[in-house]
C-alpha positions in Angstrom: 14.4 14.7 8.1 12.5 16.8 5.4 8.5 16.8 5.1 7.4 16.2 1.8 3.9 15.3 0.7 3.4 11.9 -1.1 0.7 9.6 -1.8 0.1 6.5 0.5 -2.1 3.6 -1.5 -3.1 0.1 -1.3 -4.1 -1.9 -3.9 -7.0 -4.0 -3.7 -8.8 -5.4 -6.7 -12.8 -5.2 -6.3 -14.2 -7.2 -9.1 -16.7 -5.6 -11.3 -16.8 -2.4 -9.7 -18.0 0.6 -11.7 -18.0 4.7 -11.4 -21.9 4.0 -10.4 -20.7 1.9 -7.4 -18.4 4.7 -6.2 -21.0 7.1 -6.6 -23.1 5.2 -4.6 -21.0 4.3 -1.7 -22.4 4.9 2.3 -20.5 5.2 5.7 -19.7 2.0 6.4 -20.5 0.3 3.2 -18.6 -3.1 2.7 -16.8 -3.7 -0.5 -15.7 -7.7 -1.6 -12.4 -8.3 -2.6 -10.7 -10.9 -4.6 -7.6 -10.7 -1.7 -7.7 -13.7 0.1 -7.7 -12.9 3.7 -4.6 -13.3 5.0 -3.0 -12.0 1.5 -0.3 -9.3 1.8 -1.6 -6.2 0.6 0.7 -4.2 -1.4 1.9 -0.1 0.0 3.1 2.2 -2.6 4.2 5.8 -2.4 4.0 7.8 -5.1 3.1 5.1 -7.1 6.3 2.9 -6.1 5.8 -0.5 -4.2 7.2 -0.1 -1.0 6.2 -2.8 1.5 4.3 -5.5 2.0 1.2 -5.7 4.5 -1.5 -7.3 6.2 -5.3 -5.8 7.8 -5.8 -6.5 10.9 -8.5 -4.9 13.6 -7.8 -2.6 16.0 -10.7 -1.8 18.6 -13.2 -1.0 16.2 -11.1 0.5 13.6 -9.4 -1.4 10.4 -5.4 -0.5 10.4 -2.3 -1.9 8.2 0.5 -3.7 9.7 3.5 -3.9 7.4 4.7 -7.5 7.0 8.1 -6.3 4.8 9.8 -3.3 3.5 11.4 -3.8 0.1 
């Protein structure tokens, strides 16, 4: 299988969040969503919706479990 580079995102609205919030963003800084938790987050590459998925906590790290491939 070939390696090419692509883009991995998820998409999570954050409600009334500006350029001056990014800027001021910390380690560890917490950021409220308008996902419902439990909500399937959407994974696209390049831009294109691939899969479904869900957070879920791992030790003491947040990972992505995908819930369905399209």
């Amino acid at each position: 299988m070939l390696e090419l580079p692509c883009e991995l995102t998820l998409d999570l609205p954050v409600p009334d969040f500006t350029v001056s919030n990014l800027l001021r963003l910390e380690s560890g800084a917490v950021l409220e969503t308008k996902w419902a938790n439990g909500d399937d987050v959407p994974i696209r590459i390049n831009g294109e919706l691939i899969a479904w998925s869900e957070f879920e906590v791992v030790g003491d790290r947040l990972a992505v479990r995908i819930t369905e491939w399209l």
